[in-house]
DRENNULO-95361 format. One record per residue (C-alpha): residue number from 1; residue in one letter; x, y, z. Coordinates in steps of 0.5 Angstrom, whole numbers. Example, Ala and Ser with C-alpha at 12.3 -4.5 7.8 and 13.67 -1.06 7.14 Angstrom:
# DRENNULO-95361
ATOM | 1 | a | 25 | -9 | 16
ATOM | 2 | s | 27 | -2 | 14
END
This chain:
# DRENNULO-95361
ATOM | 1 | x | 0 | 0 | 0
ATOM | 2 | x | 2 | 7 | -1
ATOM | 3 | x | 4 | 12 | 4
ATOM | 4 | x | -3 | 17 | 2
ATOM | 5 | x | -8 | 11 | 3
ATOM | 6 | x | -5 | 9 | 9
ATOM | 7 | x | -7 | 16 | 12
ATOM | 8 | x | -12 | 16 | 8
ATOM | 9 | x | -15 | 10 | 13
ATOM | 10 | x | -11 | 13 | 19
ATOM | 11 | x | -17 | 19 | 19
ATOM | 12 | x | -23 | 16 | 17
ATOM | 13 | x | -22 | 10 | 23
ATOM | 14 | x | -21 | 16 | 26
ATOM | 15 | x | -26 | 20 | 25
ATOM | 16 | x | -32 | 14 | 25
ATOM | 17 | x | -28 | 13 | 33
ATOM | 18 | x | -31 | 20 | 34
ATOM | 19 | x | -37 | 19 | 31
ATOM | 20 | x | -40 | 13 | 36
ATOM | 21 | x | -38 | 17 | 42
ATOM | 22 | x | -43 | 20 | 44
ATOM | 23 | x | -44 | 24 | 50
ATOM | 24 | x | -49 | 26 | 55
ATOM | 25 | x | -50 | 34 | 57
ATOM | 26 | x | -49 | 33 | 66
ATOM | 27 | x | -55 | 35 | 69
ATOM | 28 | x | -53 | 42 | 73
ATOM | 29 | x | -53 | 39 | 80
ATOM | 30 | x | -52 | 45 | 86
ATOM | 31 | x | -45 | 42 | 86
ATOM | 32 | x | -40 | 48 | 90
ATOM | 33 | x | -36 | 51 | 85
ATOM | 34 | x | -29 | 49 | 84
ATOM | 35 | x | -24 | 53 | 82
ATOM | 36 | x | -18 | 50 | 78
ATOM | 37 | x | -11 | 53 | 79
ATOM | 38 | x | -6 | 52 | 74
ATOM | 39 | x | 0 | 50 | 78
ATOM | 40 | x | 6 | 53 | 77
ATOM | 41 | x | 11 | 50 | 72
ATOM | 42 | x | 17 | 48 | 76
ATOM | 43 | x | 23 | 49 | 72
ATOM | 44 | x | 27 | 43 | 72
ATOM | 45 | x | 34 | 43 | 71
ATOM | 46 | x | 37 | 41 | 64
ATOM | 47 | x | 40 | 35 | 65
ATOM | 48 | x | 48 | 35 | 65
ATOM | 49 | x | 51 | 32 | 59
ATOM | 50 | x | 54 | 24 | 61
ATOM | 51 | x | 61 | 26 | 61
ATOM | 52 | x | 65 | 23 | 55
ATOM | 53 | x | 70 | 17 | 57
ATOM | 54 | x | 77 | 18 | 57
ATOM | 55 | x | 80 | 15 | 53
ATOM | 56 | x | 85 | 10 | 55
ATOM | 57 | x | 93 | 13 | 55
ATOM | 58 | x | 97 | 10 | 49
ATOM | 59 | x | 102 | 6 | 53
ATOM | 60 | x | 109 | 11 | 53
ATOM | 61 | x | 114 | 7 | 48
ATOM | 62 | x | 120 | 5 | 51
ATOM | 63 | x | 126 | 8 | 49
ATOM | 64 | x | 133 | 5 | 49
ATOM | 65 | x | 139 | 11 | 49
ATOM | 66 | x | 146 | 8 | 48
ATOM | 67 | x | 148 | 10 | 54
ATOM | 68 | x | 142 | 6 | 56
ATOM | 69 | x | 145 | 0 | 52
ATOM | 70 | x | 152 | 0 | 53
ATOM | 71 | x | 151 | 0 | 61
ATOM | 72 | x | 145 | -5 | 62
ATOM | 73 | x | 150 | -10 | 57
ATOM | 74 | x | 156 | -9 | 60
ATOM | 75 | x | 152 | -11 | 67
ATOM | 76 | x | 149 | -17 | 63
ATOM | 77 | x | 156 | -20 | 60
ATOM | 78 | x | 158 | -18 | 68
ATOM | 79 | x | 152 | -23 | 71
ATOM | 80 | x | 153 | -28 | 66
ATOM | 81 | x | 160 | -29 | 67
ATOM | 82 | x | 159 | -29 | 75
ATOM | 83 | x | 153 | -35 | 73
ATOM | 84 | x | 158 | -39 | 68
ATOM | 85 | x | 163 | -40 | 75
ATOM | 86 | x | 156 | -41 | 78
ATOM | 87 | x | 154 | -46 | 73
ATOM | 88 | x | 161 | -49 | 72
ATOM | 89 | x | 162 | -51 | 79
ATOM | 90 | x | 155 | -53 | 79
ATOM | 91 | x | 153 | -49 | 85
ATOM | 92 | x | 145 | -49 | 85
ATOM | 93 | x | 143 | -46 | 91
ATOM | 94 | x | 147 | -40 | 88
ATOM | 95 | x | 144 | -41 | 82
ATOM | 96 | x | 138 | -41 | 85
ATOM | 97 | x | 139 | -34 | 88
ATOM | 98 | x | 140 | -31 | 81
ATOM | 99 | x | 132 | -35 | 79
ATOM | 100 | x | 124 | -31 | 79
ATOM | 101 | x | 120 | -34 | 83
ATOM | 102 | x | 115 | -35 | 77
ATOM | 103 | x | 122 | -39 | 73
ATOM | 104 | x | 123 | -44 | 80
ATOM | 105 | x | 115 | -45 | 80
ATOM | 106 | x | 115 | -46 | 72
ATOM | 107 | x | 121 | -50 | 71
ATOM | 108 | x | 119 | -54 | 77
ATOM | 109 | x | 113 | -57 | 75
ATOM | 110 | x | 111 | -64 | 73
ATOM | 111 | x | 110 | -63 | 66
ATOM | 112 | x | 116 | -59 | 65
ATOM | 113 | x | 119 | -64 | 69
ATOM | 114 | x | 116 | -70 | 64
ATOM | 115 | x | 118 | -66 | 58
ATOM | 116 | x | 125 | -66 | 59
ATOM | 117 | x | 125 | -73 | 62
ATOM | 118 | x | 122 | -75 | 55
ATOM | 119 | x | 126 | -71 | 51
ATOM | 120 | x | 132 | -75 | 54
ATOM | 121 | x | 129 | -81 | 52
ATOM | 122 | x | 128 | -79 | 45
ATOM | 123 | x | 135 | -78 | 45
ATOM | 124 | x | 137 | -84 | 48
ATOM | 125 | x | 139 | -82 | 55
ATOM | 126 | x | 137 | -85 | 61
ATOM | 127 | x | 135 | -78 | 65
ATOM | 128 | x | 130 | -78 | 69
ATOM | 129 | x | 129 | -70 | 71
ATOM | 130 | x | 125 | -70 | 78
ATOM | 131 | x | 126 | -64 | 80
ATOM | 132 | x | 129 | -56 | 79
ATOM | 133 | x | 136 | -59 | 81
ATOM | 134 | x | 136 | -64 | 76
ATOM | 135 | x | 134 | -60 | 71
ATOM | 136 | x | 140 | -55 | 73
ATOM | 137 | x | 145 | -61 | 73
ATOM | 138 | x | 142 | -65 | 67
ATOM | 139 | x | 141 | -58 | 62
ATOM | 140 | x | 143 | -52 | 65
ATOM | 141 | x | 151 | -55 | 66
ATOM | 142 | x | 151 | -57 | 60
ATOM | 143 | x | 149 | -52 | 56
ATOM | 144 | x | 150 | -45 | 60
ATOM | 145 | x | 157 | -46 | 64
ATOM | 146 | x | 161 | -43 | 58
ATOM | 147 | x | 156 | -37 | 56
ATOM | 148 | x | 157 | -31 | 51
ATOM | 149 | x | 153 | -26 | 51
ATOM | 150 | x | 153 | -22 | 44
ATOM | 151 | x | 147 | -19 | 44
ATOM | 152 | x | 141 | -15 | 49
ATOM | 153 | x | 134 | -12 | 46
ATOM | 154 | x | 130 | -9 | 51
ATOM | 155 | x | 122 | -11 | 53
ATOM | 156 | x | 121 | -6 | 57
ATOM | 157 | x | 125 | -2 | 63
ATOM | 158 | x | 126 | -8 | 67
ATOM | 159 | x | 126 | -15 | 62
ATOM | 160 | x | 131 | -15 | 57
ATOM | 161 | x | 132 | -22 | 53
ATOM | 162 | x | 139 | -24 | 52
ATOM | 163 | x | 142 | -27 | 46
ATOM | 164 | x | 148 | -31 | 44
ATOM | 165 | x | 151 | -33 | 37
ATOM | 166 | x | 151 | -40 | 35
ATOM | 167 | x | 153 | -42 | 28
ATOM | 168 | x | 151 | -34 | 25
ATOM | 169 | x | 145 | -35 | 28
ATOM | 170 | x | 142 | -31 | 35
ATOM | 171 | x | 139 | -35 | 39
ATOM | 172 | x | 136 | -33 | 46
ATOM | 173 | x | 140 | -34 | 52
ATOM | 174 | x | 136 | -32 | 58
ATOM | 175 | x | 130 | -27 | 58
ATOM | 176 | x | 133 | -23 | 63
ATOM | 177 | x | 128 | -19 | 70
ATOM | 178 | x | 130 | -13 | 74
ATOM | 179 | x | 127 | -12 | 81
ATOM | 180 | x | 131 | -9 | 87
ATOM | 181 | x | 136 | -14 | 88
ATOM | 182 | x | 139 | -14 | 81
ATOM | 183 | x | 137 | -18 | 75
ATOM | 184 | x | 135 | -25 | 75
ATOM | 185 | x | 133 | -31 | 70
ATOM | 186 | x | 126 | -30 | 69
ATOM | 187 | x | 122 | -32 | 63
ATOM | 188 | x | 119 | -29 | 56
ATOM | 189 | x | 115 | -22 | 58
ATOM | 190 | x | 110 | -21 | 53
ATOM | 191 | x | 109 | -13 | 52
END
């Protein structure tokens, strides 16, 4: 239907609405005469408009100086020699001291410590990794005690991941955290 006999039906239904009404003139009765006072209008305050969200501020991208640089690398190449003497002497209570809490508990774990113990089976050794010292004495000796830090690249302020060069290639040698004491071995921060 178009728009014009819409309206067109509209008033005539409401036209014959009105025409069967009908009314009936009251009987004038002895009634007290009642005064209708308009009341005053009440001014009603305009509703303040919602404020609008603030949006959330960017986070301020980290910048690295070279200065920055050149002293927090030296301080990693420093850590990592005092561990190289750590791990060759197979210290592992001081090793531990250099560990997040959130490695210890990570590396600690039943399934972490299964996996490595598979992945010796896998390779024909007869390892079983019960626990964080074996994983110390069974990977980390093994595989830590010479390290050479080649390269850093900062997460953030306090993780930076340090790389070691094999075969021309950077692999991730620690992921390194800072907290009061200094840097420790901590795991992989996502920004």
């Amino acid at each position: 239907m178009n728009k014009k006999l819409i309206m067109l039906l509209g008033a005539i239904f409401i036209v014959l609405s009105l025409s069967m009404c009908t009314s009936v003139d009251p009987e004038p009765e002895n009634d007290p005469v009642i005064e209708q006072v308009e009341p005053e209008p009440v001014e009603q305050a305009e509703p303040e408009p919602a404020a609008e969200p603030e949006p959330e501020p960017e986070p301020e991208e980290f910048v690295v100086t070279e200065e920055l640089y050149v002293e927090t690398f030296e301080d990693i190449k420093g850590l990592i020699g005092n561990l190289n003497g750590i791990i060759a002497n197979k210290d592992y209570e001081t090793w531990l001291t250099y560990l997040t809490d959130d490695y210890i508990e990570y590396f600690s774990s039943p399934e972490k410590l299964k996996e490595y113990t598979d992945l010796f089976k896998q390779r024909g050794y007869n390892y079983k990794i019960r626990d964080l010292e074996d994983y110390f004495l069974y990977l980390v000796v093994i595989s830590r005690s010479n390290a050479v830090v080649d390269e850093i690249k900062f997460t953030d302020s306090t993780h930076i991941t340090a790389y070691t060069e094999i075969k021309d290639k950077l692999s991730v040698l620690y992921y390194l955290e800072k907290n009061e004491n200094g840097w420790k071995i901590g795991l992989k921060h996502e920004n």
